[in-house]
C-alpha positions as CSV (number, residue, x, y, z in Angstrom):
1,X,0.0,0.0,0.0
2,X,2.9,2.4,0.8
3,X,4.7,1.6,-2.2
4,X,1.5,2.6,-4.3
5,X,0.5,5.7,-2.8
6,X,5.0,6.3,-3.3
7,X,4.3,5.5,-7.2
8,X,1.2,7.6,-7.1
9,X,2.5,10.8,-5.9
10,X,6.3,10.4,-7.1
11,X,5.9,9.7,-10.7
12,X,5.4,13.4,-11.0
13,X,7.6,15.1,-9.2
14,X,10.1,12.8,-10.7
15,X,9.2,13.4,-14.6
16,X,9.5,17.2,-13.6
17,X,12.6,16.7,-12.1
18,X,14.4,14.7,-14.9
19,X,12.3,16.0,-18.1
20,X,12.3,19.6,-17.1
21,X,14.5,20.9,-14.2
22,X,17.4,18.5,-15.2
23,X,17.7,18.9,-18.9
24,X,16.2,22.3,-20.5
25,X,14.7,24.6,-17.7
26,X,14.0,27.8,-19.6
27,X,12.0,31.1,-18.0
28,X,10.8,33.3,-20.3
29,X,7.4,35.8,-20.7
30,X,4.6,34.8,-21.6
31,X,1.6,37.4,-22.5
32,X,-1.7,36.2,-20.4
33,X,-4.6,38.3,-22.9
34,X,-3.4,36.9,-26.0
35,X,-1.3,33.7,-25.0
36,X,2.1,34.4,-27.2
37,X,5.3,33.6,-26.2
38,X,7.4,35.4,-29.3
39,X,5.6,38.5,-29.4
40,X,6.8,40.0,-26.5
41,X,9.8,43.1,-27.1
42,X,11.9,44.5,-23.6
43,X,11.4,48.3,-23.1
44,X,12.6,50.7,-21.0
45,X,9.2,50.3,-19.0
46,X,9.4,46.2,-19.0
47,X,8.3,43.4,-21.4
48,X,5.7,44.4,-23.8
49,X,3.2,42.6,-26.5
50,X,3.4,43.8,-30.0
51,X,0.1,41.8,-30.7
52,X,-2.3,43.0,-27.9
53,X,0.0,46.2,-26.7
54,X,0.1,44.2,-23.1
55,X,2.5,45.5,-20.7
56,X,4.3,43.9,-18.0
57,X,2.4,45.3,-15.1
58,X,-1.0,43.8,-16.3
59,X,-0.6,41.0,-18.6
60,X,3.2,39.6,-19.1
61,X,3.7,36.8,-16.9
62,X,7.5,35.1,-16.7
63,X,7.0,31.3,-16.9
64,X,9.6,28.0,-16.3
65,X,9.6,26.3,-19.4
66,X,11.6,23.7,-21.0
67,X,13.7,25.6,-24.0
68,X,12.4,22.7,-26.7
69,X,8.7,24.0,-26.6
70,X,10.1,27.4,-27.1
71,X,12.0,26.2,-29.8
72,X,9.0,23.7,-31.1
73,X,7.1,27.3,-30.7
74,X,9.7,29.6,-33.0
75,X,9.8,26.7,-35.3
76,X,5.9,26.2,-35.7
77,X,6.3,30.2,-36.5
78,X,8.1,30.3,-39.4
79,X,5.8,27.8,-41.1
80,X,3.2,30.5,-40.1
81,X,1.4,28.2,-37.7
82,X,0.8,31.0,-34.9
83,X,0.5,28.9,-31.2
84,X,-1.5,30.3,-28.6
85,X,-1.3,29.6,-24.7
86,X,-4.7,29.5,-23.1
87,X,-4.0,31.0,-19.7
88,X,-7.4,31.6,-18.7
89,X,-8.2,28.8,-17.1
90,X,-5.2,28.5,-15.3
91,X,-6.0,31.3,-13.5
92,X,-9.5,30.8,-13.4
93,X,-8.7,27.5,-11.5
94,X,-5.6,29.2,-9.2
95,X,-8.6,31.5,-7.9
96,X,-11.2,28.7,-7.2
97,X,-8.9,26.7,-5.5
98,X,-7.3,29.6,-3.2
């Protein structure tokens, strides 16, 4: 019984240990009102959105990534597939669960 409920809760922090913090941890911005991750420029004032005009005290959000998404991402780009990030129900769900 022990060594199931060990399996059960250690498989994750494991795969996010090895696939993530031990290979290709990444943080970079991420713009919560329209979801990009390439579309964000550094000003003087912060990190800004060239799509929505976002800035960084409302909407860009820094996030721990692994750098091949972010690569899979600028890849998928210059095909012209545009990826989007829905972060509003990852928020939605952080409040309900506070």
């Amino acid at each position: 019984m022990e060594r199931d409920a060990l399996l059960g809760h250690g498989v994750a922090g494991i795969l996010l240990d090895r696939l993530l913090h031990c290979s290709d941890e990444t943080r970079a911005y991420l713009c919560t009102r329209c979801g990009s991750l390439l579309s964000l420029v550094k000003s003087k004032f912060g990190y800004v959105c060239r799509y929505c005009c976002g800035t960084s005290t409302n909407t860009v959000q820094r996030v721990t990534i692994p750098y091949v998404l972010q690569y899979l991402i600028a890849e998928l780009a210059s095909v012209g597939i545009k990826a989007n990030f829905d972060t509003n129900t990852v928020v939605r769900n952080l409040v309900l669960s506070s």
